[in-house]
C-alpha positions in Angstrom: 16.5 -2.5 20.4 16.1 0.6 18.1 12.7 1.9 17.7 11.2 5.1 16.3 8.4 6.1 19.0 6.0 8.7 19.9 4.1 10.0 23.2 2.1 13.1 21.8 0.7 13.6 18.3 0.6 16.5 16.4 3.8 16.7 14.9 6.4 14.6 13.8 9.1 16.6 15.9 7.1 13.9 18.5 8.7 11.5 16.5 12.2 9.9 18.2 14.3 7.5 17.8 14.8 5.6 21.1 15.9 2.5 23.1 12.9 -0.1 24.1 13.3 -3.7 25.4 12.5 -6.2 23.1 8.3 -6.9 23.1 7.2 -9.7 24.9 4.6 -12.4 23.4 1.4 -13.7 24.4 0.3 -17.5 23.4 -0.5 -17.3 20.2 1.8 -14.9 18.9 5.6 -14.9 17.6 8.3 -12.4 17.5 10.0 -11.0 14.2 13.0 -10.0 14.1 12.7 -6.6 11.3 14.8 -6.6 8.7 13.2 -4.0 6.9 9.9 -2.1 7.2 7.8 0.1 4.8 6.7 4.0 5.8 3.1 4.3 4.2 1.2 7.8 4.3 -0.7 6.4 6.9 2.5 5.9 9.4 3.0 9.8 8.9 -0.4 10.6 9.3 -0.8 8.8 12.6 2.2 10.7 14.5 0.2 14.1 13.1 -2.9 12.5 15.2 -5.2 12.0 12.2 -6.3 8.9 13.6 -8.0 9.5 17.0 -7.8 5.6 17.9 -4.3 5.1 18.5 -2.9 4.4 22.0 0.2 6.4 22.9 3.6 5.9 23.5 3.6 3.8 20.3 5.7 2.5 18.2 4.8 3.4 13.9 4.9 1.0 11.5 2.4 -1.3 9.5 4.3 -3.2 6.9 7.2 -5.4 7.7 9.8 -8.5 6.6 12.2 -10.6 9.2 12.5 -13.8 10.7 10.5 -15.7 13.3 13.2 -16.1 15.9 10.5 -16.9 19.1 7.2 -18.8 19.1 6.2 -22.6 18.5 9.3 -24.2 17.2 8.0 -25.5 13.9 7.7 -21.7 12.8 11.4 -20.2 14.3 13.6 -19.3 11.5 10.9 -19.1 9.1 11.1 -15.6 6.4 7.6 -13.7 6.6 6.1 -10.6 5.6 3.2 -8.8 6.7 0.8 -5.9 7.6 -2.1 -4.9 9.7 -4.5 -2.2 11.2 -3.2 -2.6 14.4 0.2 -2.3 14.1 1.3 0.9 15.2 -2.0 2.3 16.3 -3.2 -0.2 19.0 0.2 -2.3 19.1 3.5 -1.6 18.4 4.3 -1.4 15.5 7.6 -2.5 12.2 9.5 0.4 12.6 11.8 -1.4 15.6 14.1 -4.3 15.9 11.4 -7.0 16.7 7.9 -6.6 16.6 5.4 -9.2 18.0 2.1 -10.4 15.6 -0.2 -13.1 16.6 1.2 -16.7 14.7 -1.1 -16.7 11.9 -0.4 -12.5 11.2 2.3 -13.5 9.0 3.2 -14.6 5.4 6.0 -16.8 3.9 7.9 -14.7 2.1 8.5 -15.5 -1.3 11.5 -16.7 -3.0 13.2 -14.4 -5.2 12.1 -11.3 -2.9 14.7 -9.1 -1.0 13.9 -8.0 2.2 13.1 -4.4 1.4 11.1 -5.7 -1.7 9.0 -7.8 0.9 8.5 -5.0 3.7 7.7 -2.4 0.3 4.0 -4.8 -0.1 2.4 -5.2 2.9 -0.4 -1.7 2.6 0.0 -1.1 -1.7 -0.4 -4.6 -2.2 -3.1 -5.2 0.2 -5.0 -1.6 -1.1 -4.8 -2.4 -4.5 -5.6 -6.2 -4.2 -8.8 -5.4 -2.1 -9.6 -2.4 -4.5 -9.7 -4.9 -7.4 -11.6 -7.8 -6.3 -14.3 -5.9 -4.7 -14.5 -4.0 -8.1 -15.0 -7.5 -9.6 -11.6 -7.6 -11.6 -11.6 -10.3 -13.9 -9.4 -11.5 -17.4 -10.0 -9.2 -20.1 -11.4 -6.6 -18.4 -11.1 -2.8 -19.2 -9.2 -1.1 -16.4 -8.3 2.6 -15.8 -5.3 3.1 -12.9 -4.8 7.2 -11.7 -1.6 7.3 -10.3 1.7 5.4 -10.3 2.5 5.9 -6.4 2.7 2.9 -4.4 -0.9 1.7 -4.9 -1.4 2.6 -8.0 2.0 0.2 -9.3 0.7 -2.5 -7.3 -2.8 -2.6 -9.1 -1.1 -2.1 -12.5 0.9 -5.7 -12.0 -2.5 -7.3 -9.9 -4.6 -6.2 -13.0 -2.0 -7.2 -15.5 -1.2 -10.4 -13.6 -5.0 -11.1 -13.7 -5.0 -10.5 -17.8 -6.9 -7.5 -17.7 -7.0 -5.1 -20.0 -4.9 -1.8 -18.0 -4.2 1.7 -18.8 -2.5 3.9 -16.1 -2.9 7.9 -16.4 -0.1 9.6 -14.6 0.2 13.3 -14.6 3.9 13.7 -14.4 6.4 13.9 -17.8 9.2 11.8 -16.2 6.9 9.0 -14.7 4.9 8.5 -18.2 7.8 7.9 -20.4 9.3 5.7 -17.5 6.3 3.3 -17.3 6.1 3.4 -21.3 9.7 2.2 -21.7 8.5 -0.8 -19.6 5.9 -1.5 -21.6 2.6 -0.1 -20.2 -0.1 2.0 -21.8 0.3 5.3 -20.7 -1.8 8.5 -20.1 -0.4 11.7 -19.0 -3.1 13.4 -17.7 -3.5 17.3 -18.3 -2.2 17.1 -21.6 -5.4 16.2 -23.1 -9.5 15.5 -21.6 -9.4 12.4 -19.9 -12.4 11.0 -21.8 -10.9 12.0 -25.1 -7.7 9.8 -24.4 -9.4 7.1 -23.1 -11.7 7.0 -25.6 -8.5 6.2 -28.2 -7.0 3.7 -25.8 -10.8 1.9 -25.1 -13.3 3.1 -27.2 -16.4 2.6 -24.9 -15.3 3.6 -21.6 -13.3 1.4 -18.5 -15.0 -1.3 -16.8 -12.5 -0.7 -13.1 -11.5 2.6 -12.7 -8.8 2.9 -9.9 -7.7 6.0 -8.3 -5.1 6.8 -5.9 -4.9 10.3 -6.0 -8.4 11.6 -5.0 -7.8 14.3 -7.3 -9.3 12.5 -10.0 -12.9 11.4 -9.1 -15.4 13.5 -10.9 -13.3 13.2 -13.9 -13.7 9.1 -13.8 -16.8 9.2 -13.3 -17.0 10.2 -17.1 -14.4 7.3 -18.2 -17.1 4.6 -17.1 -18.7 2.4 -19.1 -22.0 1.4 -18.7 -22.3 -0.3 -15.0 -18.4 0.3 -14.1 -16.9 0.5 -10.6 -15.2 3.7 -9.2 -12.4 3.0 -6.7 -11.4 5.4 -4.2 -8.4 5.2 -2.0 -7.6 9.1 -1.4 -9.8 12.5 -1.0 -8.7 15.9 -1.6 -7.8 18.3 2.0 -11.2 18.8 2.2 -12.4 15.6 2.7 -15.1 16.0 0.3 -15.5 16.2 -3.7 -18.3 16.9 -5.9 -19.5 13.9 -7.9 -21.6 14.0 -11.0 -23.8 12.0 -10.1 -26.4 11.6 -12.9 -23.9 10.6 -14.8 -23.0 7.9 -12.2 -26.6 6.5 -12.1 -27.6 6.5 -15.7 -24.3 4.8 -16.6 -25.1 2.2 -13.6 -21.8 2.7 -11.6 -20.7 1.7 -8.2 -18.7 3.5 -5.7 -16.6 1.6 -4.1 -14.6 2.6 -1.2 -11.2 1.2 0.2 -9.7 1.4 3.6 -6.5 -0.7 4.3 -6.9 0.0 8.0 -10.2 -2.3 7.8 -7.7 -5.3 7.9 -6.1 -6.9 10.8 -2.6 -8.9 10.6 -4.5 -12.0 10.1 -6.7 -10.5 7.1 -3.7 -9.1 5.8 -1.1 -12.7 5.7 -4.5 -14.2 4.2 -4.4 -11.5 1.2 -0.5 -11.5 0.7 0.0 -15.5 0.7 -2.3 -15.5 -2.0 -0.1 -12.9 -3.6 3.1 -15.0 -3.0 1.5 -17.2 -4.8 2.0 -15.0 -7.8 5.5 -14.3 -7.1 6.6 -17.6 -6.6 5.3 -18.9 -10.3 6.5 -15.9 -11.7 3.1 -14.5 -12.9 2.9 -11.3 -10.8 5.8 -8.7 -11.8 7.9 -8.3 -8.8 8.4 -4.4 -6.8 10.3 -2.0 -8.3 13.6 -2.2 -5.5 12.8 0.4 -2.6 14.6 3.0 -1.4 16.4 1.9 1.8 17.0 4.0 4.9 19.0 3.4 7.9 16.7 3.6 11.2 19.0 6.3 12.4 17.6 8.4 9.4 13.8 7.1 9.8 12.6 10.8 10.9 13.9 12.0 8.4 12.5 9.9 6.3 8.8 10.2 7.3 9.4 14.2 6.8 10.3 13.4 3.5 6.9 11.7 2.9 5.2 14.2 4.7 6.6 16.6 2.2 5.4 15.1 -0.5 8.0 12.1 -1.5 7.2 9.6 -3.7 10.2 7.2 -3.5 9.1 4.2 -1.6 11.2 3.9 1.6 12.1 1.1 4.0 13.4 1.1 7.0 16.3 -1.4 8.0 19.4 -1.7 11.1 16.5 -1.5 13.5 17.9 -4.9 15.4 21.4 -4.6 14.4 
């Protein structure tokens, strides 16, 4: 089979795209054929050696869709989608023609989706769903999303899905009138104070405010109402930002902290059946169509992320 693999870290000149024998299983596991498979940040940042855990020669690759085509006979054939921590860091990961996941690691796939629209869920989907019910999202509520990258998309349909009450703040010109020809309520951030905008689109500060971007977090702070929840999903280089924190504690605020790569295969088919659930009854807005790549490309594509891109790219021809 195709695979992209790599045996040093460091740079994603590491990176290669190979020949490898199909995985073998364990009990308890099936094999997936990959019809398409996601690159997340996280898939670049692990051939750069940001993540000191991960066993080497190793295939990349969280986020996947294909069909069961080995393991106990009631499941071969079956469409599934899915994600996971290990994958690509302690296991081989999507970003091959098969890739092996213990039997209950994987989700139906819902009808309706496309294969690339399936493999495009698996870390966004997961991120933003974990973001939002750990910040207690609920109908009605008043939510702030910074950033319309990946994550921040998939909270905007979870939170409108959920009936909240959702604002995103983007920063670019193109992406804000975009997202406000679909019908959103839009921010474009830099063009006026943060708190002054919100305060025309709320009145009395955010209950949930989400950001991606880790550029934004000292400036959300101020967007809180009282006892409101700060998500976090990014930091800036440095790894460290300066919070005002009195104004965190008087307003009663929580800090909350997300980490996809907290969740194993199993956690992650728990969280995206319950989102296929939302697909399937037509209440959760289905992905924007990703961008796909052929697997002969796939280096390039992860220096495209690595440079910045924000298209969201999948991976497909692994198996053919």
């Amino acid at each position: 089979m195709k695979a992209l693999q790599f045996d040093r870290t460091g740079s994603l000149d590491h990176l290669k795209l190979v020949e490898l024998p199909v995985p073998e299983m364990r009990p308890g596991e099936v094999l997936v054929r990959v019809a398409a498979a996601g690159i997340n940040p996280s898939d670049v940042k692990n051939v750069l050696g940001r993540f000191a855990y991960t066993t080497l020669p190793r295939v990349p690759g969280r986020d996947f869709a294909g069909e069961i085509i080995a393991g106990p006979a009631s499941r071969i054939g079956q469409r599934v989608f899915g994600s996971g921590k290990e994958l690509g860091f302690t296991a081989d990961g999507s970003h091959a023609g098969f890739v092996v996941v213990p039997e209950d690691g994987v989700a139906t796939m819902p009808d309706g989706l496309s294969w690339a629209q399936a493999a495009s869920l698996g870390v966004p989907y997961v991120t933003a769903w974990d973001g939002l019910e750990r910040a207690g999202l609920h109908a009605h509520a008043r939510v702030l999303i910074v950033g319309a990258g990946a994550v921040g998309r998939a909270a905007l349909a979870l939170a409108r899905w959920r009936g909240a009450d959702t604002v995103i703040a983007v920063r670019r010109t193109e992406q804000a009138q975009e997202l406000a020809a679909a019908g959103h309520r839009v921010i474009q951030l830099g063009t006026e104070q943060l708190s002054v905008a919100l305060s025309a689109a709320f009145g009395a500060g955010v209950d949930i405010v989400f950001d991606t971007t880790g550029a934004w977090t000292a400036a959300c702070v101020e967007a809180l109402a009282a006892f409101g929840r700060l998500v976090i999903i990014a930091a800036p280089p440095s790894g460290t930002v300066e919070l005002p924190t009195l104004s965190l504690y008087r307003r009663g605020g929580s800090l909350i902290g997300v980490n996809s790569l907290l969740y194993d295969a199993r956690a992650c088919a728990r969280i995206l059946e319950r989102l296929a659930q939302g697909f399937v009854n037509g209440g959760l807005t289905l992905p924007c169509q990703a961008v796909e790549w052929a697997a002969e490309d796939g280096v390039t594509a992860y220096r495209m992320l690595e440079q910045g891109g924000s298209q969201k790219i999948v991976l497909t021809g692994f198996a053919s």
